[in-house]
Each structure stands twice: as C-alpha cells, then as structure tokens.
C-alpha positions as CSV (number, residue, x, y, z in Angstrom):
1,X,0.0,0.0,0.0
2,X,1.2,3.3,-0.6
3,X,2.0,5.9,2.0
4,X,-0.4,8.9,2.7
5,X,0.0,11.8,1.0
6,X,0.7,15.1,2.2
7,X,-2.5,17.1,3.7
8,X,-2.0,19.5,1.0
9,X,-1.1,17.1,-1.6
10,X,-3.4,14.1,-2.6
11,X,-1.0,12.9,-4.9
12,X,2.8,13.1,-4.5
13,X,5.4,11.2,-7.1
14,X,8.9,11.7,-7.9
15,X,11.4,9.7,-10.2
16,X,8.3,7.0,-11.2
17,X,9.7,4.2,-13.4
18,X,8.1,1.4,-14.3
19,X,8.5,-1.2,-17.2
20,X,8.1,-4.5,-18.5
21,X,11.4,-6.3,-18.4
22,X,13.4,-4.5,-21.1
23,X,10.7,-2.1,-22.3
24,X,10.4,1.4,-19.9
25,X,6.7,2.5,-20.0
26,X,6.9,5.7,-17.1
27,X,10.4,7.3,-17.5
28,X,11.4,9.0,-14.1
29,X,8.3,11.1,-13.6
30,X,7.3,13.8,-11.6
31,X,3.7,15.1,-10.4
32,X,1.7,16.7,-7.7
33,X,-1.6,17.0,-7.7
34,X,-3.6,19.0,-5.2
35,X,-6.5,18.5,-3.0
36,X,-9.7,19.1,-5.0
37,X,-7.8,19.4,-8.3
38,X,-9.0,17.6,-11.6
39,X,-6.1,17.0,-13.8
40,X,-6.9,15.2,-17.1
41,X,-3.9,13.0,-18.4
42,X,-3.9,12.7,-22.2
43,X,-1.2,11.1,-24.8
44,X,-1.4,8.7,-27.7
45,X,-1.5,5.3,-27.4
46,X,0.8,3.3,-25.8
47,X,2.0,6.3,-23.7
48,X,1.9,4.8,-20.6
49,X,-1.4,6.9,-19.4
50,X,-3.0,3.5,-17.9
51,X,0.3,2.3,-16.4
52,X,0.1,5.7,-14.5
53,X,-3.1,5.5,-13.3
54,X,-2.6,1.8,-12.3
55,X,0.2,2.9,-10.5
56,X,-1.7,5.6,-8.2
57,X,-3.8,3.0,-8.1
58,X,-1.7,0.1,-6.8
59,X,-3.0,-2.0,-9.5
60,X,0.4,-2.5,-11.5
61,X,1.9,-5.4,-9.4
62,X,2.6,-7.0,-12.6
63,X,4.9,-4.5,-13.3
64,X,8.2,-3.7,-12.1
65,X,9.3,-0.2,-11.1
66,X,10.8,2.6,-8.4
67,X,10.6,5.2,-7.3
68,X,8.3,8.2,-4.5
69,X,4.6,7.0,-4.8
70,X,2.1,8.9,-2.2
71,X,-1.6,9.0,-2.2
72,X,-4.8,8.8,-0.2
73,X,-5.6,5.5,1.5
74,X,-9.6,6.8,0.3
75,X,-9.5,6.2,-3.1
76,X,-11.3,5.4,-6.0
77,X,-11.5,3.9,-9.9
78,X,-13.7,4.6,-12.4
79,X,-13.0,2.3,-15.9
80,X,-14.1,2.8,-19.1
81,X,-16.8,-0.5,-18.5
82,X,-18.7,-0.4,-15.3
83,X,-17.7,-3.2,-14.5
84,X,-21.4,-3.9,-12.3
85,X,-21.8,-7.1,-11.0
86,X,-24.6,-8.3,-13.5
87,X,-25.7,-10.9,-9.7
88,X,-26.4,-7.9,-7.9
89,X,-29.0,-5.1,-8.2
90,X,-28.1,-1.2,-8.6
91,X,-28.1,-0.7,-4.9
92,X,-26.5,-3.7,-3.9
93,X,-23.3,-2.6,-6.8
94,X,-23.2,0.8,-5.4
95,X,-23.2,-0.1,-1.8
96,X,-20.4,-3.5,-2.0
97,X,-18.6,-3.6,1.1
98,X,-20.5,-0.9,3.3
99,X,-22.2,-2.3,6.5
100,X,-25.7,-1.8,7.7
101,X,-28.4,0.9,7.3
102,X,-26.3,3.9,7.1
103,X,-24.7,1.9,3.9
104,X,-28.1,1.6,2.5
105,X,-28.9,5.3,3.2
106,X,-25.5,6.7,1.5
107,X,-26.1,4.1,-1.9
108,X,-29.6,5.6,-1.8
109,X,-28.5,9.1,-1.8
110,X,-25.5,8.4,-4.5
111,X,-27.9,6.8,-7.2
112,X,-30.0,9.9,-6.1
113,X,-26.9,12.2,-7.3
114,X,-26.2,10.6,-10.1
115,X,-30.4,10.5,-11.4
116,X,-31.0,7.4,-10.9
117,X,-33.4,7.5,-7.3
118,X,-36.2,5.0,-7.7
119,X,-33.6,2.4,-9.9
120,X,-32.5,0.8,-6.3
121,X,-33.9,-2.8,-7.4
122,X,-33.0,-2.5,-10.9
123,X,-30.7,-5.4,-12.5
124,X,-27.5,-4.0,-14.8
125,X,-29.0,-5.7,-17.6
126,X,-31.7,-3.4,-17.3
127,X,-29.4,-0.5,-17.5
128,X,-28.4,1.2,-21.0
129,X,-24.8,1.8,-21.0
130,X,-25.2,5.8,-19.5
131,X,-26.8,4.4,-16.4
132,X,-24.9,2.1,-15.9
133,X,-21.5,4.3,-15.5
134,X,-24.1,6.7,-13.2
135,X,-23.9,3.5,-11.0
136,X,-20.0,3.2,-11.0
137,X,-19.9,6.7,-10.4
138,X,-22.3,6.5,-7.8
139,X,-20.2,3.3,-6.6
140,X,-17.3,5.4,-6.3
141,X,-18.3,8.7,-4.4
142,X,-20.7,6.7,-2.4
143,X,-17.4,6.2,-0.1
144,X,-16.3,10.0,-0.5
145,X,-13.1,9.4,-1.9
146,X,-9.9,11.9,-1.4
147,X,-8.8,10.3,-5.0
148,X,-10.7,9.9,-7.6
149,X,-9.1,7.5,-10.7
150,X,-10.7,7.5,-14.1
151,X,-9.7,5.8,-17.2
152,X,-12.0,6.9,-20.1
153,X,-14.9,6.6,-18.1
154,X,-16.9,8.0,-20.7
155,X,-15.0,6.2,-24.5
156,X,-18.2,4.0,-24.7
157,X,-20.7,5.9,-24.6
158,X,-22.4,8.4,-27.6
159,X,-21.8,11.6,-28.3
160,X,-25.2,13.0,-27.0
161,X,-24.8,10.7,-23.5
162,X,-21.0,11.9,-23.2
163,X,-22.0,15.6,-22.7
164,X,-24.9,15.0,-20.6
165,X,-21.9,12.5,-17.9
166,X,-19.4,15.4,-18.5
167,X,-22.3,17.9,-16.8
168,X,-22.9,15.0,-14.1
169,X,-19.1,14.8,-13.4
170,X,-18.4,18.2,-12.8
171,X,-21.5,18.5,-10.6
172,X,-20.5,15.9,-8.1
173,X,-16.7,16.7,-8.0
174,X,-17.7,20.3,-7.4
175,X,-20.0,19.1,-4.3
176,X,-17.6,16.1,-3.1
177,X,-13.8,17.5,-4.2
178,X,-12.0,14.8,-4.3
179,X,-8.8,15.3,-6.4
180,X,-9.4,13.9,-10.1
181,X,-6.8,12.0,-12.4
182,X,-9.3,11.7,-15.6
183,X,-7.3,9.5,-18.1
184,X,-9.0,10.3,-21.8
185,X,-8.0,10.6,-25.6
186,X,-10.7,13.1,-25.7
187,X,-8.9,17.1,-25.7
188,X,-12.3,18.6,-25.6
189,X,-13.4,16.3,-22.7
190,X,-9.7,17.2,-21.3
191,X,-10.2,21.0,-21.6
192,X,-13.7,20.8,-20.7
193,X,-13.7,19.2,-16.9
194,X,-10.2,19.7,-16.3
195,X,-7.9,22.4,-14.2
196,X,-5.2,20.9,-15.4
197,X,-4.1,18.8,-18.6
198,X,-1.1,16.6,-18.7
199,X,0.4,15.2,-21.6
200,X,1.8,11.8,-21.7
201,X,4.8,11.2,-24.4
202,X,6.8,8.3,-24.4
203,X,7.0,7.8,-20.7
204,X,7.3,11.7,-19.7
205,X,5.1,14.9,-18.9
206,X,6.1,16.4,-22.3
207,X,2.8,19.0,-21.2
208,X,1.3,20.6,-17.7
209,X,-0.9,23.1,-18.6
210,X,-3.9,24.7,-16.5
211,X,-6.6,25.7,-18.1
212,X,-8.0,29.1,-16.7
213,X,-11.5,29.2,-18.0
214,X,-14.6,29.5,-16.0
215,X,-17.0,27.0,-15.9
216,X,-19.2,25.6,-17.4
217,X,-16.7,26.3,-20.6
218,X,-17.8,27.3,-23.6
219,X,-16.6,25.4,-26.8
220,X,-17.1,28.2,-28.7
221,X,-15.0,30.6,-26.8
222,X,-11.6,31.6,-28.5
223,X,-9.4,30.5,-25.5
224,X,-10.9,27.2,-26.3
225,X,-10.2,26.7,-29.7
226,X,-6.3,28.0,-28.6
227,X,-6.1,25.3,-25.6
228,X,-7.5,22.7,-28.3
229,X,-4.8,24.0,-30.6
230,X,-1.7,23.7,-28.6
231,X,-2.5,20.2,-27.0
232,X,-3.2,18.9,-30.4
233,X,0.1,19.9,-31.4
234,X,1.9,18.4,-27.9
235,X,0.2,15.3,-29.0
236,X,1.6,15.4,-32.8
237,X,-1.2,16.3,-34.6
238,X,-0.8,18.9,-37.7
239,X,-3.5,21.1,-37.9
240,X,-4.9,22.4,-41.8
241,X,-2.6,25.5,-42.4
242,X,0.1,24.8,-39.9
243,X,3.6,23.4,-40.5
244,X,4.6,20.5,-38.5
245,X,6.8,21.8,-35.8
C-alpha cells in the first residue's frame, strides 16, 4: 500500500519508473496534484497513461518499477466498462462492502446524485450503458473518496450521452472535491472538466498546462479553440494550415 500523502497534496510522485522487463513505460516522472484538483492526463496510445493510473492505483503489481509514490488511502477507480456485477442489483453494486443501514442510506443518496433514485432494485441488464457508469460513479463517491481514478470513463458511450456525464461529473466533483486524475483521448473532454491537462509522451510529462477558463466552458469561446490547438500539437497532430513543428 502506498503511503499517505501530504495534507495538501493528494498525490505526490517523484522519479516514477516502471517497465516491462526491457521495455520502460513511465520514465522518471514527476507530479503533484492538489487536494480538489482535476487534472486530465492525455497522450497517444501506448504512452503509458494507464500504467500511471494503475500505478496511483496500486494495480500495477505486474509490473516492475521505483521510485516516491504517495496518495490517499480513500480512493477510487472509475474504468471505461462499469464493470457492475450483472448478480447484484443497482443498490446492492453501489453499496459493495458498506455495512448496515447507514450503507443503505449513503447508496440511496449516490444513485439519487447521479439521477437514478427510484432504480434501487433494478438489474445492470436493465441498464443502457449511461446508467450504468451513473452507478459506478455513484459506486465510487458513495465512499467520499480523497482520490478519484478514471480511465476513459466515458469512450463508450455516444456523443449526446457523453455531454450529458461530463455535466454530471463536474456537478459531483464540485459538491464532493476529491482530487481527479481523468485519463482520456478526448482534448475537448480534457479541456472541458479539467484544471489541469497533462500530456503523456513516451513515458514523460512532455505537457502541464492549467486551463484558466470559468466554468461551465464554452466550446465556442476563443481560449478554447487556442487550448484545443496547442494540446493537439503536444500530441503530434498537424492542424490544416500549420507546419509541423
């Protein structure tokens, strides 16, 4: 288990390696993230953004690796499946390992965040694919997290259904604040949610940029279409009129 991190740190690493025998996927990296913050890690694929956030995670026991790892005991994962036990209904996913009535009572009030009060006794076959991450998110903040892990929570779902979870997520990270690692390929998602945006690049932070636009942000605002811009190019994409760099 990691140690705790600092009070005003919920995430503290220094000089993170890890690798598959001779193949190095995180290459001596660096990162703090703040209490509260939402930082949104992007890079191709391949660029080690999982391995990271299995790391935080202490999920990457398969791998091997050094290095300064702190973060919260409290912390959660949200994955791109919901991964619901299909045996179980809603309220007995969200609430998994919480004991007695007051467990009941917080899963209750979760599926009521996340719109889904009154789905208690449904089955996760019942559920179209939306819901169903409403439940992992509800899962997840049920136990009021200090971390909150997310890898491409949302890369399932359509467009339409994307928006309407990106609205839900910054609703309930703006009434719980937990600190946010969002793992996505998605730059609007990124600059959208996000305080600050991270870019991944063959095992380093090639990118740490914070995005100082109030909220909720406005695609159609200037600043956005620059942010979208410059993380495209961090990320290797030529835009129509540009030169490659």
């Amino acid at each position: 288990m990691a140690p705790h991190a600092s009070q005003l740190n919920a995430v503290h690493v220094r000089n993170l390696v890890r690798g598959f025998k001779s193949k190095t996927i995180l290459d001596g990296v660096d990162l703090d993230i703040a209490e509260g913050e939402f930082v949104a890690l992007l890079g191709k694929s391949g660029s080690g953004k999982s391995t990271f956030l299995r790391a935080l995670a202490g999920l990457d026991h398969d791998v091997e690796g050094t290095g300064t790892l702190e973060t919260p005991e409290n912390l959660s994962v949200v994955f791109q499946d919901a991964r619901l036990l299909p045996w179980r209904t809603v309220i007995q996913n969200v609430t998994l390992g919480l004991p007695g009535a007051n467990g009941q009572d917080a899963g209750r009030k979760a599926l009521a965040e996340v719109g889904l009060a009154g789905r208690e006794t449904a089955w996760p076959n019942q559920l179209s694919g939306g819901e169903q991450q409403r439940v992992a998110l509800a899962r997840s903040l049920v136990r009021e997290p200090a971390l909150l892990l997310a890898d491409e929570p949302f890369g399932a779902l359509d467009a339409l259904t994307r928006i309407k979870m990106h609205a839900l997520l910054r609703e309930l990270c703006a009434r719980h604040r937990p600190a946010v690692l969002l793992v996505t390929h998605d730059v609007d998602e990124a600059i959208s949610l996000a305080d600050r945006i991270l870019v991944l690049d063959e095992g380093r932070f090639v990118e740490d940029l914070r995005i100082d636009m109030p909220e909720p942000r406005d695609h159609g605002d200037p600043r956005f279409a620059e942010f979208r811009s410059h993380l495209l190019r961090s990320l290797g994409v030529n835009l129509p009129g540009r030169k490659a760099a």
